[in-house]
BALOGU-418134 format. One record per residue (C-alpha): residue in one letter; x, y, z; residue number from 0. Coordinates in Angstrom, 3 decimals, decimal comma. Layout:
# BALOGU-418134
aa | c1 | c2 | c3 | i
A | X | Y | Z | NUM
...
//
This chain:
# BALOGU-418134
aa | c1 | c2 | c3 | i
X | -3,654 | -1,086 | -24,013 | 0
X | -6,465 | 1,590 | -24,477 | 1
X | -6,229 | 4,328 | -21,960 | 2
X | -3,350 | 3,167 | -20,386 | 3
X | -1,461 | 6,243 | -20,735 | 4
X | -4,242 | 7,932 | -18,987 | 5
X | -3,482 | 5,692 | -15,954 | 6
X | 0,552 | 6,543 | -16,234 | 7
X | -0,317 | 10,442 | -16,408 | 8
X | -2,616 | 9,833 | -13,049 | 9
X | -0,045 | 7,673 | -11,246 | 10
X | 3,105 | 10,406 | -12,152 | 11
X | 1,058 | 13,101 | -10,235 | 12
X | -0,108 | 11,162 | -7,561 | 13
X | 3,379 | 9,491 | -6,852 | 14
X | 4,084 | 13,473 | -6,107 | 15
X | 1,585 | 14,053 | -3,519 | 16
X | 2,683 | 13,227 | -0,186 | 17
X | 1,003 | 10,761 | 1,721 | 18
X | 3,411 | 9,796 | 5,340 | 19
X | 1,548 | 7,289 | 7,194 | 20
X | -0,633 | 8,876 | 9,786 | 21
X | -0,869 | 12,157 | 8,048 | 22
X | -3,112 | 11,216 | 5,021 | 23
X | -5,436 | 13,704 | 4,583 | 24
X | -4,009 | 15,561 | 2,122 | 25
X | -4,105 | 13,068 | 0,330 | 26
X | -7,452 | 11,893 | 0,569 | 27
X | -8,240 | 15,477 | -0,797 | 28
X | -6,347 | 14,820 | -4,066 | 29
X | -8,034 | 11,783 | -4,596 | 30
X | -11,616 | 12,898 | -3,998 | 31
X | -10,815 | 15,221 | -6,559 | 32
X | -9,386 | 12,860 | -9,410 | 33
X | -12,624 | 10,641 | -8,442 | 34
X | -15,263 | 13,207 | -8,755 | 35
X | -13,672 | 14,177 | -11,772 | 36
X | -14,267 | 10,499 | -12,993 | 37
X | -18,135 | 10,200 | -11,956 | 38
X | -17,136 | 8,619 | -9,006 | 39
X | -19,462 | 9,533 | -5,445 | 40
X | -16,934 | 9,947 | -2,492 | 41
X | -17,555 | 9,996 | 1,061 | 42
X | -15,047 | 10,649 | 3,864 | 43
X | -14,921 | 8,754 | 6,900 | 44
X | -12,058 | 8,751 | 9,808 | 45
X | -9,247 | 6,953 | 8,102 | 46
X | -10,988 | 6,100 | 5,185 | 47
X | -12,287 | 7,591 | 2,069 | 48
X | -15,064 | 5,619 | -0,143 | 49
X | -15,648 | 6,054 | -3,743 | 50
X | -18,810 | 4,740 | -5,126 | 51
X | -20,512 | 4,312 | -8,353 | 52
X | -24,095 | 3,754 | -9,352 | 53
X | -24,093 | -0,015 | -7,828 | 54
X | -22,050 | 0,437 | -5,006 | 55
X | -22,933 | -3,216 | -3,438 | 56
X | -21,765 | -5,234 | -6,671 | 57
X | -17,921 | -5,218 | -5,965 | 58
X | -15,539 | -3,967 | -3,206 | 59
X | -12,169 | -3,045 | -4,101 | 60
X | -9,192 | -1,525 | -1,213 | 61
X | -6,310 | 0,078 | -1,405 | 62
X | -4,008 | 1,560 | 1,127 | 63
X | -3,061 | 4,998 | 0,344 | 64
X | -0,538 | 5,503 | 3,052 | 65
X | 3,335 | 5,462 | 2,313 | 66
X | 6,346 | 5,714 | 4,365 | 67
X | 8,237 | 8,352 | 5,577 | 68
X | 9,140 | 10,681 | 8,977 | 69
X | 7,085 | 12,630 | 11,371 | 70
X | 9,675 | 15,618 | 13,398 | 71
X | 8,985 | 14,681 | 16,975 | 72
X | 11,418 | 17,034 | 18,739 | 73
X | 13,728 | 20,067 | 17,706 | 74
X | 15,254 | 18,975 | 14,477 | 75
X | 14,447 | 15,299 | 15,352 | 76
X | 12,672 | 13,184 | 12,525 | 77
X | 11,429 | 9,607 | 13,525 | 78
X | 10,064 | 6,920 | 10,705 | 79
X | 6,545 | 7,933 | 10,385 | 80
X | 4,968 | 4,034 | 10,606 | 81
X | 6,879 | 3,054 | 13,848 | 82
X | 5,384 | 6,924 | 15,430 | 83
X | 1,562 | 6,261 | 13,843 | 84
X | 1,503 | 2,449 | 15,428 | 85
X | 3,220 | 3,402 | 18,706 | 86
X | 5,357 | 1,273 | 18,697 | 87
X | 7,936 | 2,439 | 21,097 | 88
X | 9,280 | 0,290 | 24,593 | 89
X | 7,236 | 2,599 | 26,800 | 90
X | 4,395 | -0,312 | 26,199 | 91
X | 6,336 | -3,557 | 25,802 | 92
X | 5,326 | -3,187 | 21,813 | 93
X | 9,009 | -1,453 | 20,413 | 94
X | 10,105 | -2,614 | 16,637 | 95
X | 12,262 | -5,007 | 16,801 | 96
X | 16,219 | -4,408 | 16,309 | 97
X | 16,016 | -6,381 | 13,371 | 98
X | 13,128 | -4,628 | 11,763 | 99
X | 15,199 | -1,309 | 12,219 | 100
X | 18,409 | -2,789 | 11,304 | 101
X | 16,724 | -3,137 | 7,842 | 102
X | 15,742 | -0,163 | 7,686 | 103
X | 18,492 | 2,109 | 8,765 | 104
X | 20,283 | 2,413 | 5,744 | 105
X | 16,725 | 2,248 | 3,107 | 106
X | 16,700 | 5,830 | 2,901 | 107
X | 20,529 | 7,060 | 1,990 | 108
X | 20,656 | 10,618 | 1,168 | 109
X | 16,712 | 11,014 | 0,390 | 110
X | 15,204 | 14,558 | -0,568 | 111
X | 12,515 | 15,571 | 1,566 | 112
X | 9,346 | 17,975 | 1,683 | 113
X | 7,234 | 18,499 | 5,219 | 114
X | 3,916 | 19,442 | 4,135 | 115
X | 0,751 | 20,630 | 6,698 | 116
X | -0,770 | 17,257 | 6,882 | 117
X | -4,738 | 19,248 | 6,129 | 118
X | -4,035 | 21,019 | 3,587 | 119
X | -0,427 | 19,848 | 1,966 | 120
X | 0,851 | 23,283 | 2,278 | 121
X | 4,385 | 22,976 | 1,434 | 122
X | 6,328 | 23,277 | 4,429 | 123
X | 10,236 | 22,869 | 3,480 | 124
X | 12,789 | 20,424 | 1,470 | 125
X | 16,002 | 18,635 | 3,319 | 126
X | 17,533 | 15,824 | 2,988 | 127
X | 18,351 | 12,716 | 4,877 | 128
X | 21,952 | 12,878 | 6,242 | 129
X | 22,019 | 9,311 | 8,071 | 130
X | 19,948 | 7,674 | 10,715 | 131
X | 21,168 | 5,498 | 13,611 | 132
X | 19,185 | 3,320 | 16,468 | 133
X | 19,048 | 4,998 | 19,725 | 134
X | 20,565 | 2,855 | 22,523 | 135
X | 18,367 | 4,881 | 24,933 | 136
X | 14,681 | 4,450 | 23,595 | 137
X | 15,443 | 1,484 | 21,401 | 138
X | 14,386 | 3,441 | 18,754 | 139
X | 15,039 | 4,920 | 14,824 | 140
X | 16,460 | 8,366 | 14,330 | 141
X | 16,987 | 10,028 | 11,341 | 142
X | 19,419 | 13,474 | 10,807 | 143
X | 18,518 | 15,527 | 8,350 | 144
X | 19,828 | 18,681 | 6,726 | 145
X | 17,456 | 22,133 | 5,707 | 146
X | 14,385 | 20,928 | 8,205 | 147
X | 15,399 | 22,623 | 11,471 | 148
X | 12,625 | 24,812 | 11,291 | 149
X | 10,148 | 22,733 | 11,881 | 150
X | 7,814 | 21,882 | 15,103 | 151
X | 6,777 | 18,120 | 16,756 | 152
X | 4,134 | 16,587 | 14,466 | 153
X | 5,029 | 17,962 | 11,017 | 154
X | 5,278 | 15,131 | 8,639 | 155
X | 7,970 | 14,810 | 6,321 | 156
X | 7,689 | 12,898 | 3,021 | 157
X | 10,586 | 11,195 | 0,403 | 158
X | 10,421 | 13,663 | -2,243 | 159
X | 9,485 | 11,265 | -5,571 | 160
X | 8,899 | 11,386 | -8,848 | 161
X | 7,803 | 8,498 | -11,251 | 162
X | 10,557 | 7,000 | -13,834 | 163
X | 9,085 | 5,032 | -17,081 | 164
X | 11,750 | 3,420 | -18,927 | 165
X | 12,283 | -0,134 | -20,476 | 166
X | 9,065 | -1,580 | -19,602 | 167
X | 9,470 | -1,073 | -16,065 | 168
X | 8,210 | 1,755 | -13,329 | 169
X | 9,865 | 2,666 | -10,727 | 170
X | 9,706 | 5,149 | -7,419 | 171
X | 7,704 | 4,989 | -4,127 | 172
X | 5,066 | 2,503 | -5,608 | 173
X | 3,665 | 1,089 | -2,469 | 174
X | 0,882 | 1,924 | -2,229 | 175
X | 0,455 | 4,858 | -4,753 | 176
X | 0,526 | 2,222 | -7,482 | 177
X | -2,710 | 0,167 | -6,965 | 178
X | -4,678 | 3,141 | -5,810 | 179
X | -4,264 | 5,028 | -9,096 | 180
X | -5,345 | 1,795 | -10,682 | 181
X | -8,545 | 1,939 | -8,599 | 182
X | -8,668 | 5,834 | -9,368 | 183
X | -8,587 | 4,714 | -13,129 | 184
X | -11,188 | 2,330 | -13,069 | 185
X | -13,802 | 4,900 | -12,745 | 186
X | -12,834 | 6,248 | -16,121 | 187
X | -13,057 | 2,980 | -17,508 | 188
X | -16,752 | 2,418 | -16,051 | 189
X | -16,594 | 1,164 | -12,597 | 190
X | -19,919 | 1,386 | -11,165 | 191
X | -18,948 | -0,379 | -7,377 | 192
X | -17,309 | 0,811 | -4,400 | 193
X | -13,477 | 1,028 | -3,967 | 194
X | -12,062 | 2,033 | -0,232 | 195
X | -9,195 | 4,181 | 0,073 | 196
X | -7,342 | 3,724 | 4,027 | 197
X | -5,237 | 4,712 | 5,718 | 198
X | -2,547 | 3,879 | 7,910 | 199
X | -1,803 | 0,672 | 6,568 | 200
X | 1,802 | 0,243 | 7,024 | 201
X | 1,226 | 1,021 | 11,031 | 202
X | -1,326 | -1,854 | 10,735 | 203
X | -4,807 | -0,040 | 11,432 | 204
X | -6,493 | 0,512 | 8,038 | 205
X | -8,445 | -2,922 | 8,661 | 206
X | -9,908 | -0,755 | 11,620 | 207
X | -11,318 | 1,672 | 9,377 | 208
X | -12,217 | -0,507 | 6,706 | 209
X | -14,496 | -3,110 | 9,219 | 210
X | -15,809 | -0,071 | 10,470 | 211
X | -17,674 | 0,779 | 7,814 | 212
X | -18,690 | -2,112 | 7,065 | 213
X | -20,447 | -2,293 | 10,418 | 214
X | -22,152 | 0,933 | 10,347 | 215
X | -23,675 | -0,161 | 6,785 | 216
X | -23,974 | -4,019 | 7,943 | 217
X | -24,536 | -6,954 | 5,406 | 218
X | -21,502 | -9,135 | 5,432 | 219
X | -19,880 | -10,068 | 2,099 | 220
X | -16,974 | -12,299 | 0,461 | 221
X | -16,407 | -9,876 | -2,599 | 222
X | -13,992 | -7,356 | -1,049 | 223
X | -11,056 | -7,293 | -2,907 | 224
X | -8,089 | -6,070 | -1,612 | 225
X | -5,056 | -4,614 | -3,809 | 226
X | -1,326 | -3,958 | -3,151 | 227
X | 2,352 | -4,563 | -4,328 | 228
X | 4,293 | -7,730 | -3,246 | 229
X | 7,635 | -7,927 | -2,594 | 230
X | 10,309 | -10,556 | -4,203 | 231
X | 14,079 | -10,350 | -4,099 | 232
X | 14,825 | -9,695 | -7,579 | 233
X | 13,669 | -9,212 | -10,898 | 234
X | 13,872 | -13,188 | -12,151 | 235
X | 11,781 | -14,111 | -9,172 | 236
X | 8,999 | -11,071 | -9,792 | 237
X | 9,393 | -12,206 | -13,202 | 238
X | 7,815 | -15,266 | -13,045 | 239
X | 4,240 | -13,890 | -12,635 | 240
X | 2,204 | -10,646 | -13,813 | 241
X | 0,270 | -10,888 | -10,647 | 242
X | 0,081 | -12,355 | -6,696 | 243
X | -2,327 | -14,186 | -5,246 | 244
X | -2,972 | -15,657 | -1,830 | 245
X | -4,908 | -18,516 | -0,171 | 246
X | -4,139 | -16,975 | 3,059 | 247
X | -2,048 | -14,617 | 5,176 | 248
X | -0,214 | -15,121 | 8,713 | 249
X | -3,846 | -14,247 | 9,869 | 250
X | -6,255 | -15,790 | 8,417 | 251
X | -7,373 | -18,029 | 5,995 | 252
X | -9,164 | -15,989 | 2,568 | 253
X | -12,317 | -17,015 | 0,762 | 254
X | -11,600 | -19,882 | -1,026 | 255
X | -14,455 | -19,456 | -3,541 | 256
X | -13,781 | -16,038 | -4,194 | 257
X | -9,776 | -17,130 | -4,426 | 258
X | -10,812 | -19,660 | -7,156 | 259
X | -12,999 | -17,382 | -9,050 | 260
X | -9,904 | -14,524 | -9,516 | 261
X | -7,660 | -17,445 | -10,432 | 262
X | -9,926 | -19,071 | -12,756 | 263
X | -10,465 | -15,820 | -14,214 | 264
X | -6,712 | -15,310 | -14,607 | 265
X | -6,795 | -18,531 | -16,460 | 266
X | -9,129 | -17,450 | -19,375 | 267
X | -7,397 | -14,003 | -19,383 | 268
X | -4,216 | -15,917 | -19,990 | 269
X | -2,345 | -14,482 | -17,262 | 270
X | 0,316 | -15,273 | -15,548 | 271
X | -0,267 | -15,709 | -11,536 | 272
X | 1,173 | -17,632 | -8,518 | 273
X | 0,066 | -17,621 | -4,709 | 274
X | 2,805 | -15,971 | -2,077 | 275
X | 2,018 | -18,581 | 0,574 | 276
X | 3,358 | -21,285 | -1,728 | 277
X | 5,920 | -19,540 | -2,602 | 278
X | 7,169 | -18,367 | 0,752 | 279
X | 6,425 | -22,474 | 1,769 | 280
X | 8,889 | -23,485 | -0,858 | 281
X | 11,729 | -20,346 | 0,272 | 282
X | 10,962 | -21,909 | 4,184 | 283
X | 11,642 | -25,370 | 3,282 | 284
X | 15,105 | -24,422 | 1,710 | 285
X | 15,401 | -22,170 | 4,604 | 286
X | 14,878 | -24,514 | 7,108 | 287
X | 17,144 | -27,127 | 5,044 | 288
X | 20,065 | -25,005 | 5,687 | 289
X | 19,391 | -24,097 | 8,915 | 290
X | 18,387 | -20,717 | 8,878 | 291
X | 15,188 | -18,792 | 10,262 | 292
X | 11,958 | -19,000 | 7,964 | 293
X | 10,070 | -16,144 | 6,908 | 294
X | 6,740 | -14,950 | 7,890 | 295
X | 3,367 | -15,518 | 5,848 | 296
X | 2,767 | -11,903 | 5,881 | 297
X | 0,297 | -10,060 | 7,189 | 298
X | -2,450 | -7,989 | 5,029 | 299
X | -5,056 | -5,867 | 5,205 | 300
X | -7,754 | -8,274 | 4,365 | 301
X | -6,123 | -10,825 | 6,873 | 302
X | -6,506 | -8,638 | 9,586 | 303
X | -10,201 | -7,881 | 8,406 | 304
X | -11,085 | -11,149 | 7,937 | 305
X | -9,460 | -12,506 | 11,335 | 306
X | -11,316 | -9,527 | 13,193 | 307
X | -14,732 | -9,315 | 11,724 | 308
X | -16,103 | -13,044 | 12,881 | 309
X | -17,067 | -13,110 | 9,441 | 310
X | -18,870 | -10,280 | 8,415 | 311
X | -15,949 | -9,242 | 6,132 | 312
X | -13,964 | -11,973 | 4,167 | 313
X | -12,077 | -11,881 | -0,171 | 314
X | -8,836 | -12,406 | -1,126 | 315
X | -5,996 | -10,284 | -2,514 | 316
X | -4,443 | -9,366 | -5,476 | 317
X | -1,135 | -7,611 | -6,133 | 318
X | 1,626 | -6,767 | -8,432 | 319
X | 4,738 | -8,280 | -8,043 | 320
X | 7,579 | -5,897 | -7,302 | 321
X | 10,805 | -5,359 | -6,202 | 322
X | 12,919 | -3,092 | -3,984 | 323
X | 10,108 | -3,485 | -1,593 | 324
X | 9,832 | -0,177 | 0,793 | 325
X | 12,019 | 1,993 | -0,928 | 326
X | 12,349 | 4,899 | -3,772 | 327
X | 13,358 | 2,409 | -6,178 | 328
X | 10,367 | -0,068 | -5,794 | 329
X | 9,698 | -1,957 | -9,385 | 330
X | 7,404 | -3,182 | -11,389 | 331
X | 6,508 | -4,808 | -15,020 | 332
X | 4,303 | -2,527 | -16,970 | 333
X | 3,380 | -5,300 | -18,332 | 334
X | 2,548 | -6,863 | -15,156 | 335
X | 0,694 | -3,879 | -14,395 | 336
X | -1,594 | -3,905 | -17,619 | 337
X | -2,543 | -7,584 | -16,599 | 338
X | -3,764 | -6,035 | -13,367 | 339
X | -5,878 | -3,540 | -15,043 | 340
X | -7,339 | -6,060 | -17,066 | 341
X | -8,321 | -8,276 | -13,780 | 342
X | -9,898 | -4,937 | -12,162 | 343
X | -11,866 | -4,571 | -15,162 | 344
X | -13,045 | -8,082 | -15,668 | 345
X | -13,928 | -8,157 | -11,351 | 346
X | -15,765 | -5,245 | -11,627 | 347
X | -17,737 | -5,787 | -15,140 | 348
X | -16,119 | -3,022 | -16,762 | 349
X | -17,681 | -1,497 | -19,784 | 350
X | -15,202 | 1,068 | -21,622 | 351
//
């Protein structure tokens, strides 16, 4: 696929650059520069960076940029980052659940680390994750970690990662580096619309930022196209499809015509798709056969848009199928990710 190395080059230095939920900005820096240096027009706003070509009202594409890690909130105490940036602690009534921490506990085994400045992305010191635990007292997530003692409350501390590109496959901290470099990409490639870049995601505000804008600017649309990785157990199931789509969320309910206009377009692009909700629908009827809890629709960032912005703001999603979901060893098809590219292009009337 022409200039699809290009894209591979882009994503191995971004998947470097840290980016801890709640202390983006660093971030947003690098990628203002990699979209300048593609033609692109970017703006910064709180939580949200937008890149814009010359016909910025033709197609909306979004993309978290934020990705997990720790924030030190005491003398050589680190905290997971997403639970700190979402506040979700029982001094409200809003803690993470035991079972949400119980999973994940024992993600991160043995993890290198850097703390950066969260402004700049001065380079503040390497460690490494020694073990974590739940604490009885405040019901919530601790983390020990070795070489990081140093540090004061606030610092952010990312999983040290580097991309690996062998048999067809990538693998490393994907979400959501992965579909952000694809946006990146597409201004090489002749993107002339407007792709948002937000933060905070995975603590469940970017849809803040995002609707935001789109107030300030007003005129509603149903063209917003929102981009991620989607999780599935193992590599038969991911397998299955070269990319995700979705009728709805646990939120809300996405644009049907705009739904039917990416599938049909997958259709004479002969590739592969399926829709989570179905899927999850099938897993909670076998679920539910055997007795056991179902799972959860999901929640995005364009459900929580959509559900919030009385219809002003309304699309559907697209994603790349992945697995090991939230950890350093999240993978995907490069094949599955070329069939992506090709749907960015042919959504946003790509000339190159």
């Amino acid at each position: 696929m022409a200039h699809f190395d290009d894209l591979i080059d882009l994503l191995k230095v971004l998947i470097r650059e840290p980016s801890v939920v709640g202390a983006e900005h660093s971030f947003f820096r690098v990628l203002q520069r990699e979209l300048e240096e593609r033609g692109a027009n970017v703006t910064w706003y709180e939580g949200l960076l937008v890149a814009q070509g010359n016909q910025p009202d033709t197609t909306y594409f979004s993309a978290h940029i934020d990705r997990h890690g720790l924030v030190c909130t005491g003398p050589n105490e680190f905290q997971y980052a997403a639970f700190v940036a979402g506040s979700r602690s029982d001094l409200l009534g809003n803690s993470v659940s035991e079972e949400l921490m119980r999973k994940v506990v024992d993600r991160f085994p043995k993890t290198p680390l850097m703390a950066y400045e969260p402004w700049s992305g001065a380079y503040r010191g390497a460690g490494t994750i020694v073990d974590s635990y739940i604490c009885e007292h405040r019901n919530n997530l601790i983390f020990n970690v070795e070489g990081l003692d140093h540090l004061v409350a606030g610092t952010p501390v990312a999983f040290q990662d580097r991309l690996l590109h062998q048999d067809g496959l990538l693998s490393g901290q994907l979400d959501n580096v992965l579909t952000a470099a694809c946006l990146v990409h597409l201004f090489a490639l002749g993107y002339q619309g407007t792709a948002f870049f937000t933060a905070q995601e995975e603590a469940g505000r970017s849809w803040r930022y995002l609707l935001e804008w789109f107030r300030r600017f007003g005129g509603s649309t149903n063209q917003l196209v929102v981009v991620d990785t989607s999780p599935y157990p193992d590599r038969a199931s991911a397998d299955i499809q070269d990319v995700v789509l979705r009728h709805r969320d646990a939120n809300a309910e996405f644009n049907r015509d705009t739904t039917e206009s990416l599938e049909a377009l997958c259709n004479s692009e002969g590739i592969r798709y399926s829709f989570k909700d179905d899927y999850i629908a099938q897993r909670n009827a076998e679920l539910e056969a055997s007795g056991q809890k179902p799972q959860s629709l999901g929640s995005t960032e364009l459900g929580r848009i959509t559900a919030a912005s009385n219809g002003l703001v309304h699309g559907t999603t697209l994603q790349i199928p992945t697995t090991g979901y939230h950890t350093m060893q999240e993978t995907a098809q490069v094949a599955a990710v070329q069939s992506f590219l090709r749907l960015l292009q042919g959504i946003g009337h790509c000339v190159a």
